[in-house]
N, CA, C and O atoms as a Maestro MAE file, in Angstrom:
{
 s_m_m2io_version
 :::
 2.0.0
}

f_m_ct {
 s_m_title
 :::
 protein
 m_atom[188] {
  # First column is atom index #
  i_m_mmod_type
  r_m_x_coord
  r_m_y_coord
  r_m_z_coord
  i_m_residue_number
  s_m_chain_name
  s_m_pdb_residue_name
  s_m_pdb_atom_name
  i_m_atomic_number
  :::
  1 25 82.842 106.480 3.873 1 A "UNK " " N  " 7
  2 3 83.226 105.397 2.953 1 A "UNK " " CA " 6
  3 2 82.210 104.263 3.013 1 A "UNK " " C  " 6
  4 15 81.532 103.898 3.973 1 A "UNK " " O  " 8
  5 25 82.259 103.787 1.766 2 A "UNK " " N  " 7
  6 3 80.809 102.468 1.913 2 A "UNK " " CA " 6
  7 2 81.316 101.235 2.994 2 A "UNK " " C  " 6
  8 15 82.430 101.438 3.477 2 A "UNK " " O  " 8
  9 25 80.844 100.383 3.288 3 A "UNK " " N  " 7
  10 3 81.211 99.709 4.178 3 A "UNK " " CA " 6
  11 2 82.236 98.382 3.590 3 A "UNK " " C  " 6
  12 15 82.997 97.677 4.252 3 A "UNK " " O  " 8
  13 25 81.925 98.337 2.010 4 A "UNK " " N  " 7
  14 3 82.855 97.227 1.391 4 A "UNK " " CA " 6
  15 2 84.106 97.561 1.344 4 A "UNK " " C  " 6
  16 15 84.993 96.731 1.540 4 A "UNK " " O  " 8
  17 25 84.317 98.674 1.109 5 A "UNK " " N  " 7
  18 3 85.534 99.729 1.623 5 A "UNK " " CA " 6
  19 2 86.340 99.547 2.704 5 A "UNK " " C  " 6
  20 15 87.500 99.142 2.622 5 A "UNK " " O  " 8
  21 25 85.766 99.834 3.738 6 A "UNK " " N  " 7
  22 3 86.194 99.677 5.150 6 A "UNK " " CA " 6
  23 2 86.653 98.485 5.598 6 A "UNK " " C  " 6
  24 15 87.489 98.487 6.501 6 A "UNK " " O  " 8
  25 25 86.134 97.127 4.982 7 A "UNK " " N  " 7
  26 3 86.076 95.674 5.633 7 A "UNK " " CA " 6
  27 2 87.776 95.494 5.512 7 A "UNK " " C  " 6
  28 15 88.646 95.360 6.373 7 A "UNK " " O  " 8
  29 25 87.828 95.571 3.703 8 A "UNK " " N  " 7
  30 3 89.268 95.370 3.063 8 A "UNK " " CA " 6
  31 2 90.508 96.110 4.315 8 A "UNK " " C  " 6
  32 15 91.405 95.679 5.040 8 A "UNK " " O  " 8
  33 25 90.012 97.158 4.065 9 A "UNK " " N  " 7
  34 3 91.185 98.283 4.763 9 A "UNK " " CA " 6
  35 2 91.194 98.155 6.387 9 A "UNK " " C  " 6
  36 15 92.290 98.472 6.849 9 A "UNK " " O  " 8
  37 25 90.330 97.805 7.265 10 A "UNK " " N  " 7
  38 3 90.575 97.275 8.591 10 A "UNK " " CA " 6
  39 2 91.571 95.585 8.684 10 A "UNK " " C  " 6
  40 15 92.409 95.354 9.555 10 A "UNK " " O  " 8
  41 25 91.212 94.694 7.652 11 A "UNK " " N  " 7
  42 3 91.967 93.673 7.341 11 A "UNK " " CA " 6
  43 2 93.155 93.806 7.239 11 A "UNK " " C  " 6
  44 15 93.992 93.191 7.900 11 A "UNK " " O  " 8
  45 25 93.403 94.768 6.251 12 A "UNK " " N  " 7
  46 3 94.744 95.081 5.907 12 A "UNK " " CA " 6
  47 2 95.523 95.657 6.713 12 A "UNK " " C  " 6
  48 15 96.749 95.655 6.604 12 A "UNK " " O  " 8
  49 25 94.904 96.184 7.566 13 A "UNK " " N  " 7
  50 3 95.761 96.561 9.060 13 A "UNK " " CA " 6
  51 2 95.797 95.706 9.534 13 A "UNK " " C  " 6
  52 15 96.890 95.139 9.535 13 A "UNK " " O  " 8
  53 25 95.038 95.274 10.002 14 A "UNK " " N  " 7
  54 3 95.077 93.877 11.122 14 A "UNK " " CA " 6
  55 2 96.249 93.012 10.999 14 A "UNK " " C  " 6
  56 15 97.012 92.816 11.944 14 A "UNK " " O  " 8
  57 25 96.424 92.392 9.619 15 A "UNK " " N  " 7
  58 3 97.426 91.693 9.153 15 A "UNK " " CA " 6
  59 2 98.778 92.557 9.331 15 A "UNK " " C  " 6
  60 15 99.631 92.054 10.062 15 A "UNK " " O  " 8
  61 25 99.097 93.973 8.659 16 A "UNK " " N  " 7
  62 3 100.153 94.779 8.746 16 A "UNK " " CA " 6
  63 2 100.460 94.508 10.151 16 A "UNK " " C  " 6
  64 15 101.506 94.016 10.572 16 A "UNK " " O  " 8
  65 25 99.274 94.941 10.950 17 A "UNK " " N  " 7
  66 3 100.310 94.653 12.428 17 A "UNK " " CA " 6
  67 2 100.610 93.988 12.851 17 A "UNK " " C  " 6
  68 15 101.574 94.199 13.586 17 A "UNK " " O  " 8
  69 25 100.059 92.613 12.763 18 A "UNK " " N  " 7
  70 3 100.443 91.287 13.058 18 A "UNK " " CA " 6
  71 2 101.645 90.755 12.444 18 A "UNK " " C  " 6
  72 15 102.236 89.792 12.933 18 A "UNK " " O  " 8
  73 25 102.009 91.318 11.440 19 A "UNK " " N  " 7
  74 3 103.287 91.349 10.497 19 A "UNK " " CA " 6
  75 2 104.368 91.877 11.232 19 A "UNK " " C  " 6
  76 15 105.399 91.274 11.530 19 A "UNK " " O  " 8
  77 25 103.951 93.505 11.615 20 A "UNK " " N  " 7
  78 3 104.979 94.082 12.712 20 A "UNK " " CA " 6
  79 2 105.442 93.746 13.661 20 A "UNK " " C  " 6
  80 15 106.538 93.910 14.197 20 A "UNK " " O  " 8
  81 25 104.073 92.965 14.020 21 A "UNK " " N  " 7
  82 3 104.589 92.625 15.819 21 A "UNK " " CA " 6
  83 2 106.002 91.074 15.441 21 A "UNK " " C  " 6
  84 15 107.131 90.899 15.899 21 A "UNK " " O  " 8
  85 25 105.211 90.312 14.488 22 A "UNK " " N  " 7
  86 3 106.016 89.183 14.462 22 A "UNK " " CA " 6
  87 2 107.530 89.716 14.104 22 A "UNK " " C  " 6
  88 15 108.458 89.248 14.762 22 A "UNK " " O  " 8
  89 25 107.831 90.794 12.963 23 A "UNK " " N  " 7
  90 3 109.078 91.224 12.635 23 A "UNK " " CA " 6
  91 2 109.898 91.626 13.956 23 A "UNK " " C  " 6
  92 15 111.085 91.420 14.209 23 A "UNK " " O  " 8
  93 25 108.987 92.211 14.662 24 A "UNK " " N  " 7
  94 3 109.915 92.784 16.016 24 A "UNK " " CA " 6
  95 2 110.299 91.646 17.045 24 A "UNK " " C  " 6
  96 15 111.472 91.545 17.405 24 A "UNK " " O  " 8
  97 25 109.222 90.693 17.576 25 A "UNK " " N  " 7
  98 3 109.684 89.239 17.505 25 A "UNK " " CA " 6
  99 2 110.776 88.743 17.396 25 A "UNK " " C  " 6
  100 15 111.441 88.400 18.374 25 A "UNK " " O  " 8
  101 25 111.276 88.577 15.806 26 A "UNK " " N  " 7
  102 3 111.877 87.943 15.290 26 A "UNK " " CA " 6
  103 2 113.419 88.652 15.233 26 A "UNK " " C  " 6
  104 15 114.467 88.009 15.304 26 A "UNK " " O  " 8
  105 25 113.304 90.299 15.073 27 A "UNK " " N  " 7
  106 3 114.208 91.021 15.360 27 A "UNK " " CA " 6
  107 2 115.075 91.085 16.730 27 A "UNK " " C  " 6
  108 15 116.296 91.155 16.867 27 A "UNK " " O  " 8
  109 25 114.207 91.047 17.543 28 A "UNK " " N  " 7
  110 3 114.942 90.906 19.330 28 A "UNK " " CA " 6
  111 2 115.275 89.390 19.558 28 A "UNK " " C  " 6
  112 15 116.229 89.153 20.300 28 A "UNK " " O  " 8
  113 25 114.794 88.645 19.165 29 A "UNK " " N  " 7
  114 3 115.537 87.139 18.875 29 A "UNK " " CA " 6
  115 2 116.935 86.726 18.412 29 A "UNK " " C  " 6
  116 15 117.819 86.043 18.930 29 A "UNK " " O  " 8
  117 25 116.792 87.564 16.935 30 A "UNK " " N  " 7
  118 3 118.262 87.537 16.472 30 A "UNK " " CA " 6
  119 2 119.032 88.445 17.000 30 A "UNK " " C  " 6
  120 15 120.223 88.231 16.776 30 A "UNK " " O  " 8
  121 25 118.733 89.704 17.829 31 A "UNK " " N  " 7
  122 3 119.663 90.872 18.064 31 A "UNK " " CA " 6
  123 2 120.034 90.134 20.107 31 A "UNK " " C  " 6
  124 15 120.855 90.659 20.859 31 A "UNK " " O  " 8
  125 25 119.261 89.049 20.434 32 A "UNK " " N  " 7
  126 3 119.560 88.416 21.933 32 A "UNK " " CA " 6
  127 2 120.291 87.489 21.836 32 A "UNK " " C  " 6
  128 15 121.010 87.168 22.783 32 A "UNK " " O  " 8
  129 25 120.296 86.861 20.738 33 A "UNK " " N  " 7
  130 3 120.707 85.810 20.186 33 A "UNK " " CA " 6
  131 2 122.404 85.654 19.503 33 A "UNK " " C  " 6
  132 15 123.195 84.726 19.334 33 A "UNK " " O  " 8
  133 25 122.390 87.119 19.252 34 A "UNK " " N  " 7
  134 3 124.037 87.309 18.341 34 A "UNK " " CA " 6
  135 2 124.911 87.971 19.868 34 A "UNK " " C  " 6
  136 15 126.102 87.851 20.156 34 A "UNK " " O  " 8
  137 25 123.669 88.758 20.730 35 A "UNK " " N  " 7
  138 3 124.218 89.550 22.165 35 A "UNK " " CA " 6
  139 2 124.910 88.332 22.951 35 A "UNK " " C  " 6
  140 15 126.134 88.284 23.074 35 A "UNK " " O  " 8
  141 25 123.996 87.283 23.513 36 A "UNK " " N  " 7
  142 3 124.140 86.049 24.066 36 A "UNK " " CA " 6
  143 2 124.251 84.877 24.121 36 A "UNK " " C  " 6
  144 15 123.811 84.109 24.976 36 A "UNK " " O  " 8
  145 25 124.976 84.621 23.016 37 A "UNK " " N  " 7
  146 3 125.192 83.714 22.159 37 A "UNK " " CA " 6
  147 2 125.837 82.090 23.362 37 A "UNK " " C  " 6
  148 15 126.955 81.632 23.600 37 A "UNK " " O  " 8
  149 25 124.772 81.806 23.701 38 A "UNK " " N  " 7
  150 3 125.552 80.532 25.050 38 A "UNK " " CA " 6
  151 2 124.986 79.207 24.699 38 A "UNK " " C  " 6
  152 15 124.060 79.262 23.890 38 A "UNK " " O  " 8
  153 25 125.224 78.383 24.993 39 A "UNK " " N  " 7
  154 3 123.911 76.915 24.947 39 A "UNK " " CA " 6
  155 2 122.733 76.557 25.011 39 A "UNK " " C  " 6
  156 15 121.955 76.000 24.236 39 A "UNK " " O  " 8
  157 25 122.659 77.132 26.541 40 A "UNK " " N  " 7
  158 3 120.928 77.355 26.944 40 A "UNK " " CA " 6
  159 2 120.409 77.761 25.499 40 A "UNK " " C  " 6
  160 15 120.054 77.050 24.558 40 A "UNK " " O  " 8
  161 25 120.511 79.674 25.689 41 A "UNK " " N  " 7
  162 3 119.497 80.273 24.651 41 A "UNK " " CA " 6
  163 2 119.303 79.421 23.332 41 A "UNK " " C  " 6
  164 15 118.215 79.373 22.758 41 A "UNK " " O  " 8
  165 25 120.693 78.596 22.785 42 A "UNK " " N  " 7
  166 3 120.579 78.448 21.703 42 A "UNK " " CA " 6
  167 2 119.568 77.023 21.781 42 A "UNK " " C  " 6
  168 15 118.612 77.014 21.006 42 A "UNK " " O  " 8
  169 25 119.678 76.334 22.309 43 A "UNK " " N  " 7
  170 3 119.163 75.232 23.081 43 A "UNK " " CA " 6
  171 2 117.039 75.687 23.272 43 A "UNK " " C  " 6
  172 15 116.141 74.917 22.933 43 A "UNK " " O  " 8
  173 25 116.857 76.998 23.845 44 A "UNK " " N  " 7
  174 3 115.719 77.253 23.928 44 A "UNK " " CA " 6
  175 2 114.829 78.032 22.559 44 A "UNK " " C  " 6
  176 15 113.653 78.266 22.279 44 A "UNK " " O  " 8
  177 25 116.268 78.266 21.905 45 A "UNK " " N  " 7
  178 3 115.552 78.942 20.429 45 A "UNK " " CA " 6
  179 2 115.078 77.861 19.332 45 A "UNK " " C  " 6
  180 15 114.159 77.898 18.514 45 A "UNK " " O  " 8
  181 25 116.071 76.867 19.630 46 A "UNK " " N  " 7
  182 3 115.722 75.747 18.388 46 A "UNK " " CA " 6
  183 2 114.760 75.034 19.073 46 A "UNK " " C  " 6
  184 15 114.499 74.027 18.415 46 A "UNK " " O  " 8
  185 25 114.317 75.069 19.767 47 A "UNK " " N  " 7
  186 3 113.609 73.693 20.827 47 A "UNK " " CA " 6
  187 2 113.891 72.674 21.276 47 A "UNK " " C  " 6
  188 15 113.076 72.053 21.960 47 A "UNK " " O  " 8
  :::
 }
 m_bond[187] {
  # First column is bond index #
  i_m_from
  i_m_to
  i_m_order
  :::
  1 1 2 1
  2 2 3 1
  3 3 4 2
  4 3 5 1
  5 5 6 1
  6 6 7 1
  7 7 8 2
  8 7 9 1
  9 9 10 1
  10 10 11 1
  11 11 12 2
  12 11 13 1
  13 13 14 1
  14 14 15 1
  15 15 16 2
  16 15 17 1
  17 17 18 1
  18 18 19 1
  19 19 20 2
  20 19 21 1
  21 21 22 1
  22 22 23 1
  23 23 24 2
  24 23 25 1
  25 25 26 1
  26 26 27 1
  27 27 28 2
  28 27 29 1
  29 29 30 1
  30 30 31 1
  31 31 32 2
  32 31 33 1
  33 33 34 1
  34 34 35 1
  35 35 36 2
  36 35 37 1
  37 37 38 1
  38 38 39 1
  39 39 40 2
  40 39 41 1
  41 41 42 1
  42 42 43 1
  43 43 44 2
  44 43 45 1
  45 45 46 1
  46 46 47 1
  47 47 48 2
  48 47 49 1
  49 49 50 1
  50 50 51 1
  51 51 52 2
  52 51 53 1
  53 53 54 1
  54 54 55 1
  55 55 56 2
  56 55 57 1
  57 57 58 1
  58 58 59 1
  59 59 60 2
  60 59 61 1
  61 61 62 1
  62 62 63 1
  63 63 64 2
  64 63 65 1
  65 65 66 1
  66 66 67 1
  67 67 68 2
  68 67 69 1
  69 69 70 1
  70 70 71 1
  71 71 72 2
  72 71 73 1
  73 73 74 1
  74 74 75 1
  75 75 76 2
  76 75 77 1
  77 77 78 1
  78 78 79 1
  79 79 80 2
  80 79 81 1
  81 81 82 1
  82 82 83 1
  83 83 84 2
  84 83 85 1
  85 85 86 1
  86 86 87 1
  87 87 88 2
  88 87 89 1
  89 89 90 1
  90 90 91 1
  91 91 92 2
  92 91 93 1
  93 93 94 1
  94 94 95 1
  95 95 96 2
  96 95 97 1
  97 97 98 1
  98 98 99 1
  99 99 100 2
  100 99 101 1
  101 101 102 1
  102 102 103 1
  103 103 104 2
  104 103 105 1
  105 105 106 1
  106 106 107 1
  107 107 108 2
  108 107 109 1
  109 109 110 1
  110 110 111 1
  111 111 112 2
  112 111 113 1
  113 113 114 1
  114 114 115 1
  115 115 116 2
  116 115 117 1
  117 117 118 1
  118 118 119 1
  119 119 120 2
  120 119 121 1
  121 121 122 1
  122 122 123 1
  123 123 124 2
  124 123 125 1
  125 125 126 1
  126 126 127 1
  127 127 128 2
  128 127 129 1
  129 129 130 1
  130 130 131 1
  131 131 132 2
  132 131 133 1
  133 133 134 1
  134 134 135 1
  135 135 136 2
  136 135 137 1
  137 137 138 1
  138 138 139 1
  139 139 140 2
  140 139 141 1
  141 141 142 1
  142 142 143 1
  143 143 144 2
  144 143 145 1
  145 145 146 1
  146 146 147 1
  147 147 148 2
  148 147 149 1
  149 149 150 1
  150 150 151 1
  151 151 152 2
  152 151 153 1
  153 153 154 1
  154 154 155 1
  155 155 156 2
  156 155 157 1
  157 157 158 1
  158 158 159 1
  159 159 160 2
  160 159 161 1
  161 161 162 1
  162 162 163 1
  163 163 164 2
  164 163 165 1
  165 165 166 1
  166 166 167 1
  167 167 168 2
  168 167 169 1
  169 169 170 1
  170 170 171 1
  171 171 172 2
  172 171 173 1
  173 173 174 1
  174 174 175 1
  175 175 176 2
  176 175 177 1
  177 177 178 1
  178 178 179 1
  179 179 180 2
  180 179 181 1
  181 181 182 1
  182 182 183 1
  183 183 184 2
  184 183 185 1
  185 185 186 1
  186 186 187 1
  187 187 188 2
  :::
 }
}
């Protein structure tokens, strides 16, 4: 593949996973969050 090719499509991963990682993040947050629902956590989630 030419290399203008390649630049786009390594980007576009890069971002996809950085997307993933944050969704999963954000997923074990709300799924610790509805599990353990106490003061503290809620206290350390909002800041």
């Amino acid at each position: 593949m030419p290399i203008h090719i390649i630049g786009p499509i390594k980007m576009t991963l890069a971002i996809l996973g950085l997307l993933m990682s944050i969704a999963w993040v954000v997923i074990w947050v709300v799924v610790l969050f509805k599990r353990w629902n106490k003061p503290l956590l809620s206290s350390i989630v909002l800041g």
